[in-house]
VOGU-3710 file (C-alpha; in Angstrom, 3 decimals, decimal comma):
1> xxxxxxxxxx> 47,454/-61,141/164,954  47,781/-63,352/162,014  48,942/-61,566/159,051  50,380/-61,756/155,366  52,752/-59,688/153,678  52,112/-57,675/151,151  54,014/-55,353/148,492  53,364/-51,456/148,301  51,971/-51,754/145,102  49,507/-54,115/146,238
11> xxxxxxxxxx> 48,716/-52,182/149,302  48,140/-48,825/147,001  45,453/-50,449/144,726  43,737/-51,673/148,290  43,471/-47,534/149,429  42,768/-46,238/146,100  46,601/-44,934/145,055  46,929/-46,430/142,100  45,502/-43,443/139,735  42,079/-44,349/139,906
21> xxxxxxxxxx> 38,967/-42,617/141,498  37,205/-44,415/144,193  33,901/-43,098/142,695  34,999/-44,262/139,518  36,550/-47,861/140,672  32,787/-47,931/142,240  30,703/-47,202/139,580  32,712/-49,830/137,320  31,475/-52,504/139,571  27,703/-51,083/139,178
31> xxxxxxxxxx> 27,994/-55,057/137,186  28,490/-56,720/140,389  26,703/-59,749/141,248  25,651/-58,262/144,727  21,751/-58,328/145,187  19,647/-56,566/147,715  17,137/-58,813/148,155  14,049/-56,533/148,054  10,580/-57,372/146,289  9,560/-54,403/144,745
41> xxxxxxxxxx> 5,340/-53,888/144,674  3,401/-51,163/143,841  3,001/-49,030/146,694  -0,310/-49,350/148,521  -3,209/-47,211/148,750  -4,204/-47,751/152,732  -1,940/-49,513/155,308  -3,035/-50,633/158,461  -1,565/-49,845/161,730  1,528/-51,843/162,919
51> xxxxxxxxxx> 2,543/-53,569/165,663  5,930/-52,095/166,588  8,309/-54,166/168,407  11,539/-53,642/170,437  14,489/-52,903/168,081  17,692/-54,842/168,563  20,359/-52,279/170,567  22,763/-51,166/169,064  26,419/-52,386/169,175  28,976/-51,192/172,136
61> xxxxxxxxxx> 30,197/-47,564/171,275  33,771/-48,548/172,308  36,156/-51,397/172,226  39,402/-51,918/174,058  42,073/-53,450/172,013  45,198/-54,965/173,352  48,249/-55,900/171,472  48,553/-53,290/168,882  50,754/-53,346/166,417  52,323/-50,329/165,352
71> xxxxxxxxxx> 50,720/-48,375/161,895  53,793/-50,104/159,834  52,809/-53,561/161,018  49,019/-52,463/159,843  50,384/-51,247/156,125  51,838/-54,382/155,689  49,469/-56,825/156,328  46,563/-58,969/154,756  44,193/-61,398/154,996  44,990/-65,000/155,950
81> xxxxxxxxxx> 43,449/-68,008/153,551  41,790/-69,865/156,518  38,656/-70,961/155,078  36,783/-70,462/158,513  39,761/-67,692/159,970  41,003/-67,232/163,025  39,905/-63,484/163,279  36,874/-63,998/165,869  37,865/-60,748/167,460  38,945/-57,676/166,727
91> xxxxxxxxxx> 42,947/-58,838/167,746  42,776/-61,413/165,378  40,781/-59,183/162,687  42,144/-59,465/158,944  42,926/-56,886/156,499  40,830/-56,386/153,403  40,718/-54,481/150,395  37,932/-52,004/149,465  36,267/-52,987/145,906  36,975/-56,982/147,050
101> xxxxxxxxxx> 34,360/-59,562/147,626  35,097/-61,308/151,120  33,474/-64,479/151,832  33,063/-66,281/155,583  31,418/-68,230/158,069  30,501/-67,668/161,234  29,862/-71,435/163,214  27,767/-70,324/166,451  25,262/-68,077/167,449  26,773/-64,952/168,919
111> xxxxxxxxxx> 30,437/-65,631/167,007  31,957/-62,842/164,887  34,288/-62,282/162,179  36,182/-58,827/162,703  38,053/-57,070/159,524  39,780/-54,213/158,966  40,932/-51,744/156,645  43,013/-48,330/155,679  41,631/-45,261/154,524  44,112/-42,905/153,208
121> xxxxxxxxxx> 42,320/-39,512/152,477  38,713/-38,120/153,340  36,116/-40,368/151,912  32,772/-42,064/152,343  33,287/-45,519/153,033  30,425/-48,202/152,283  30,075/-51,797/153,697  27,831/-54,377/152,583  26,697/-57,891/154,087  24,606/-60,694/152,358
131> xxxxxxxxxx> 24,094/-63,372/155,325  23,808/-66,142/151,841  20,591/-67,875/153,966  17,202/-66,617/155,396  17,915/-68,831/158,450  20,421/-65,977/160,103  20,471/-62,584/161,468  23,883/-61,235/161,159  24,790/-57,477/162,239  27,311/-55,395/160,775
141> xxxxxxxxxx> 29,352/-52,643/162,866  31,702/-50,545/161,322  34,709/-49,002/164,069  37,819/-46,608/163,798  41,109/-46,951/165,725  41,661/-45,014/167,979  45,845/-44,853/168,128  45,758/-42,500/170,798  43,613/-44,992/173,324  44,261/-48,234/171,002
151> xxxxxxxxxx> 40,525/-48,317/170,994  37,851/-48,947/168,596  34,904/-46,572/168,868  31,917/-47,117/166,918  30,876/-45,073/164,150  28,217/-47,259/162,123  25,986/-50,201/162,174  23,442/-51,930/160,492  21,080/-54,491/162,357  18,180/-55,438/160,676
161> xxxxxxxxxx> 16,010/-58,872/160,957  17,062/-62,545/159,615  17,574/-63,016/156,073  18,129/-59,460/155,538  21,246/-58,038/153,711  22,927/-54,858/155,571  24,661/-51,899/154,477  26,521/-49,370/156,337  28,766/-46,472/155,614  30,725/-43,195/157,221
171> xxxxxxxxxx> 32,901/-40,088/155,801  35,800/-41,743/157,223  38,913/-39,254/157,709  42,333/-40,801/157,026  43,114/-44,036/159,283  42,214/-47,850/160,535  38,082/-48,700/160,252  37,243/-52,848/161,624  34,377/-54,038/160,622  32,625/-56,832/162,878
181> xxxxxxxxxx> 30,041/-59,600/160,804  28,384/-60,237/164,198  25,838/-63,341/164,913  22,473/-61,953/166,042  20,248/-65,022/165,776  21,800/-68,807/164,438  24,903/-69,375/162,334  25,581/-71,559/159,132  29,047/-73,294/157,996  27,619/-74,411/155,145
191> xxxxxxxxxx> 26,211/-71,137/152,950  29,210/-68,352/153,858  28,482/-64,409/154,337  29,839/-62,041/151,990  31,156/-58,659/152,856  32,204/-55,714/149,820  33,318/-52,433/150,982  33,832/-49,685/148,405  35,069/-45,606/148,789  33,604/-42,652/147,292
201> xxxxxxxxxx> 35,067/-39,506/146,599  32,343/-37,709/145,838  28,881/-37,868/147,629  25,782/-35,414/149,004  25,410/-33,728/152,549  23,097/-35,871/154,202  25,309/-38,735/154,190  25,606/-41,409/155,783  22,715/-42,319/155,689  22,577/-45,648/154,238
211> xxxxxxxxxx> 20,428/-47,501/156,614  17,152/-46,425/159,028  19,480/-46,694/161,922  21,169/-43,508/160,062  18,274/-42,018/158,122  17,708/-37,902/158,147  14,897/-37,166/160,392  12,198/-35,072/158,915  10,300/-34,872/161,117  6,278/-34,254/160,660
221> xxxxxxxxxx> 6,921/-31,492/157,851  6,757/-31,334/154,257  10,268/-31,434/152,431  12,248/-31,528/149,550  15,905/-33,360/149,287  17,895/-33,323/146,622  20,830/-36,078/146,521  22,982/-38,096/144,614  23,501/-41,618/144,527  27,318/-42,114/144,424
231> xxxxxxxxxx> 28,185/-45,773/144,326  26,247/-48,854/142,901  25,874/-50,202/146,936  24,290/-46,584/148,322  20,980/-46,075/149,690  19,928/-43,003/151,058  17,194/-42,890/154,057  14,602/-40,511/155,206  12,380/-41,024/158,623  9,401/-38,963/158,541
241> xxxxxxxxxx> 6,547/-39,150/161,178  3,003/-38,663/161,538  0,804/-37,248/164,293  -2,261/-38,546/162,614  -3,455/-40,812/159,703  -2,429/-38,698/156,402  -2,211/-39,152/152,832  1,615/-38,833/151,530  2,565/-38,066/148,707  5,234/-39,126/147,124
251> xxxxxxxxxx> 7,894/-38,276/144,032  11,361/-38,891/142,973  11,946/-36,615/140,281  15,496/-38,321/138,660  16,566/-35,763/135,114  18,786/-38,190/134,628  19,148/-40,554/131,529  21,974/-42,565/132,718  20,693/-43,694/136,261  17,099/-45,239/137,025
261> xxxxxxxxxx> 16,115/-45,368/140,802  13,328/-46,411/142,737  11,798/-45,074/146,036  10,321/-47,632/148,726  8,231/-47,377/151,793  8,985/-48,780/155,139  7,142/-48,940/158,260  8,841/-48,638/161,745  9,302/-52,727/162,009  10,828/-52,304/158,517
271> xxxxxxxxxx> 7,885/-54,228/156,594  7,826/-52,914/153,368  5,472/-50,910/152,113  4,884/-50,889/148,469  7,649/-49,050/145,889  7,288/-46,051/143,456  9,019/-45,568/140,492  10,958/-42,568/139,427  9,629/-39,695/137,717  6,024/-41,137/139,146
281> xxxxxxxxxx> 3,889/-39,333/142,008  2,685/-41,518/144,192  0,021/-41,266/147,325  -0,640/-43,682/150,205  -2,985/-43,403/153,109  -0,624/-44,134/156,609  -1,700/-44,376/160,086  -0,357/-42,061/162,870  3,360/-43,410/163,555  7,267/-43,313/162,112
291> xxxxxxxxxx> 8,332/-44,037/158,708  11,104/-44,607/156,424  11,499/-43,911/153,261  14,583/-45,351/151,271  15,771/-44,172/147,464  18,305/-46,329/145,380  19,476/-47,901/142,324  18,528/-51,352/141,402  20,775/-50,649/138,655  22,351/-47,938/136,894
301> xxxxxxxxxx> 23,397/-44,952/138,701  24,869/-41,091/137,679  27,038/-39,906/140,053  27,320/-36,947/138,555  23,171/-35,265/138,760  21,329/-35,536/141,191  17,501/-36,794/142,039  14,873/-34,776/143,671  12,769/-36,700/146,547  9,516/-34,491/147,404
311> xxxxxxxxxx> 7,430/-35,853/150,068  4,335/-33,904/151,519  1,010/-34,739/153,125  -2,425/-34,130/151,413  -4,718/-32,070/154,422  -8,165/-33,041/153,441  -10,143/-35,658/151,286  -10,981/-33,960/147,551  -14,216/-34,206/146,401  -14,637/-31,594/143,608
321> xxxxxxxxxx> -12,665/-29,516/141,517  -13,146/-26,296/139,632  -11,533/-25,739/136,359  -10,517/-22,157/135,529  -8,899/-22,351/132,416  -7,317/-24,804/129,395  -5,275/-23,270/127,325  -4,293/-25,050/123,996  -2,748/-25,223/121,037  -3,029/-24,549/117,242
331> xxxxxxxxxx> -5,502/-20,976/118,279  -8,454/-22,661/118,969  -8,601/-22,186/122,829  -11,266/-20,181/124,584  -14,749/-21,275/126,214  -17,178/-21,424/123,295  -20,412/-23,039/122,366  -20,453/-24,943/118,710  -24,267/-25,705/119,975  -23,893/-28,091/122,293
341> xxxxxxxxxx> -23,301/-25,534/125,197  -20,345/-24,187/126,046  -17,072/-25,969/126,421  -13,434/-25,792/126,704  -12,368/-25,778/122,871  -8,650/-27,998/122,764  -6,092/-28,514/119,895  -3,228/-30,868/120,476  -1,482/-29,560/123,834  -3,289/-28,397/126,586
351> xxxxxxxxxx> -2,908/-27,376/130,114  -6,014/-28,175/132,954  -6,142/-25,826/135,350  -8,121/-25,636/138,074  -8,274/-25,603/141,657  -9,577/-28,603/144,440  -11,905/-28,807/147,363  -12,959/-30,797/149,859  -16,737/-31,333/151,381  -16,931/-28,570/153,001
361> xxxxxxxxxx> -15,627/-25,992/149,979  -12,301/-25,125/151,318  -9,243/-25,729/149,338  -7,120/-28,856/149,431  -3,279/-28,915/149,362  -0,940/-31,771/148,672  -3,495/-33,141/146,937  -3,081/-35,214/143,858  -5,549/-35,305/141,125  -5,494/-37,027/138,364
371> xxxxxxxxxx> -6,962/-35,541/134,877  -7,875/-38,723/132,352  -9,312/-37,358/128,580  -10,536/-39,845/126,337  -9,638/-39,021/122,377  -11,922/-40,428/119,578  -9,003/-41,280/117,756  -8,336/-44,664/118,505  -10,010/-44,282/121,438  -6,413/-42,957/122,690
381> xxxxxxxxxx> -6,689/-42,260/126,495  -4,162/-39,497/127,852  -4,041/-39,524/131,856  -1,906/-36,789/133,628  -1,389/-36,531/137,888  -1,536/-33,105/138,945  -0,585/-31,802/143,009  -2,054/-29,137/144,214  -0,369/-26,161/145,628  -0,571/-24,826/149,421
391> xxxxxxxxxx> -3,783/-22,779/148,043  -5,439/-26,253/146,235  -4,486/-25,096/142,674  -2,921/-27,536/140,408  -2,023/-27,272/136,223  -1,607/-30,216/134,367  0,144/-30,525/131,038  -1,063/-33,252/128,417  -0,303/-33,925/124,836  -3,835/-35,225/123,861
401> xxxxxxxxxx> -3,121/-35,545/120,044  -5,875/-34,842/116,915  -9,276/-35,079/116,566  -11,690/-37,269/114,083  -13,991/-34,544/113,352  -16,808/-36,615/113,829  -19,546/-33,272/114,524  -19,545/-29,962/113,035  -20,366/-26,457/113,193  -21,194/-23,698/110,623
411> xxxxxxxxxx> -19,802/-20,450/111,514  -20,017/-16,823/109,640  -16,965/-17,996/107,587  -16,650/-21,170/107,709  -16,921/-25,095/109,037  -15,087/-26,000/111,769  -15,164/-30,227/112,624  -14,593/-31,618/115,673  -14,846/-34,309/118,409  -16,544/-33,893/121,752
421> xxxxxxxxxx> -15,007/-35,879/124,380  -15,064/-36,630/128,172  -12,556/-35,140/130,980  -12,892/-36,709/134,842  -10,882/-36,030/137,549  -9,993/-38,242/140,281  -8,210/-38,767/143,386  -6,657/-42,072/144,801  -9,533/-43,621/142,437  -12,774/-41,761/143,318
431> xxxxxxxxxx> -14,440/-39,612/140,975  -14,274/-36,106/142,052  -17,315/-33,990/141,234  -16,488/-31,025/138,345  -18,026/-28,733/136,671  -16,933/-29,754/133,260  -17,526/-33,057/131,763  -16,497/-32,636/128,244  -14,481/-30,626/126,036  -14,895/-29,554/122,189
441> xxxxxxx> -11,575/-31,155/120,364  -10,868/-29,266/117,517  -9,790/-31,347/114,275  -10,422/-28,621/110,864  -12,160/-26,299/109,528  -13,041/-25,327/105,774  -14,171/-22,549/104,520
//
């Protein structure tokens, strides 16, 4: 191998000695001018089926090395400044450090540039790769030495299609990881590649899970995650399938002030899908077939609470729903009649509840309906999403604000003025048949 001395102290900043916090050194560089080129887009309503085709295979699970040199020789190396390097294999491969931005080329189709680096204590380690052009599909690998067998046996990869950036990582126990930038399709020695690795000290159970080739399977049930995004670079992956076309639902709920994340939707061929914001439910109609779903931060992250990802499937169409009670506000709740038949009587806050059904009368779960009222101040319109519960009930909170008092009614003591005003319900944009239309907003009464 070619190498480059290299002091101690330089070596200790390069494993994360030097008194700072791996989680910490990453989320300093949550700056970085590192883009995931995704196109966010509101996530879509129907998809149609997909074509799936036959996924790339996956790197070789082990890799002889010859001519090792011994863990000193390792500690005390670097990279070389060939523009272009020698290290086309994993004999030749250079040492980098983690939180450093490494730039190459690769000059042939199926050519590689191999790396490697030391991990010191128990931590997640996270690898990046921007290919710099649409015109190349290069793979990433991630290995660990094996100084028992002086071989390299794989523990991550990342292989998507041309153009796109990958991102790999692994709780890596103490020792030597190589990382391989591996030509899939073309190569370009004019716009380099650029590899950043980073370590975090602190991250959830279901990691790694950076990439689809890693994601948790679900499976075809319902589920709730709760996970923590724990360097600017991470991603984390769900695959959930479906026996049949379904409506999912979808919802990140983030508590967080300090971080602001986004879920997306892939298909198997890793088209996307559409994106939802956090703190947003979501629904999308999907054919029969396997799915990912991906959570991350385009940019600001808190390591320190987590996010809650529900996902669950809506079992039948809604086409009515019954309201059984709104409770308000400011005493003047209840289910009165000021002579214009009886309605729900509201103040400032109130609460829908009610239950959904589909055609046939029986109750819908998973279901998301969305309850819009119409004030006639300003003609301010207040629209709150609701799911429904395994038994098709939902509730749905909603600051609705005062009334004109544009009507009025003479009771035994005294006047009371107020607004009447409309309430729909709908689902994924269809008006869903109620049995209440409008509601008696309360503004004042004198005596």
């Amino acid at each position: 191998m070619k190498f480059k001395l290299m002091s101690v102290a330089a070596l200790a900043l390069s494993i994360g000695l030097a008194g700072i916090s791996p989680s910490a050194l990453a989320q300093s560089n949550a700056g970085a001018t590192i883009q995931k080129n995704q196109t966010l887009q509101p996530l879509s309503t129907h998809v149609q089926p997909a074509t799936v085709h036959n996924s790339k295979s996956a790197p070789a699970q082990n890799i002889p090395l010859s001519n090792i040199p011994s863990a000193r020789s390792f500690a005390a190396a670097t990279a070389t400044d060939d523009t272009y390097g020698s290290n086309t294999s994993p004999n030749t491969a250079e040492f980098i450090t983690t939180n450093t931005t490494i730039s190459g080329y690769i000059d042939q189709q199926g050519g590689a540039r191999w790396y490697y680096a030391n991990v010191s204590n128990s931590l997640k380690l996270t690898a990046f790769l921007s290919t710099g052009t649409s015109n190349v599909d290069y793979d990433l690998t991630l290995y660990r030495l094996n100084e028992t067998t002086s071989a390299l046996e794989q523990v991550s990869y990342s292989a998507k299609g041309a153009g796109q950036y990958e991102l790999l990582s692994h709780v890596a126990t103490p020792g030597y990881y190589f990382i391989s930038v591996t030509s899939y399709q073309g190569a370009d020695t004019s716009n380099p590649f650029t590899l950043f690795t980073t370590l975090s000290d602190s991250y959830d159970a279901n990691e790694p899970d950076d990439n689809p080739f890693f994601a948790k399977d679900r499976g075809t049930a319902p589920f709730t995650s709760q996970q923590n995004i724990d360097n600017f670079l991470d991603e984390d992956w769900t695959k959930i399938t479906l026996n049949a076309q379904s409506k999912v639902n979808l919802l990140l709920n983030n508590p967080s002030s300090n971080g602001e994340y986004v879920v997306q939707l892939w298909n198997a061929n890793l088209q996307n899908l559409g994106s939802l914001k956090q703190n947003a439910n979501g629904q999308i109609t999907l054919p029969a077939g396997s799915y990912y779903v991906q959570v991350y931060a385009p940019s600001t992250f808190d390591l320190t609470t987590p996010y809650t990802l529900h996902v669950d499937y809506q079992n039948a169409a809604i086409k009515r729903v019954a309201v059984s009670e709104i409770t308000s506000d400011r005493g003047v709740q209840g289910f009165i009649d000021y002579g214009q038949g009886k309605k729900w009587r509201v103040g400032y806050n109130i609460t829908v509840k009610g239950r959904a059904f589909d055609a046939t009368g029986t109750p819908v779960a998973n279901g998301i309906v969305l309850v819009t009222v119409e004030t006639r101040v300003a003609s301010n319109v207040v629209k709150v999403e609701a799911i429904t519960d395994s038994l098709g009930y939902f509730s749905a909170p909603m600051y609705i604000g005062p009334a004109a008092g544009q009507s009025s009614y003479r009771g035994p003591v005294s006047t009371h003025y107020y607004d009447v005003i409309p309430i729909t319900f709908r689902n994924n944009g269809a008006l869903l048949n109620a049995d209440i239309s409008t509601l008696y907003h309360y503004a004042y009464s004198i005596n």
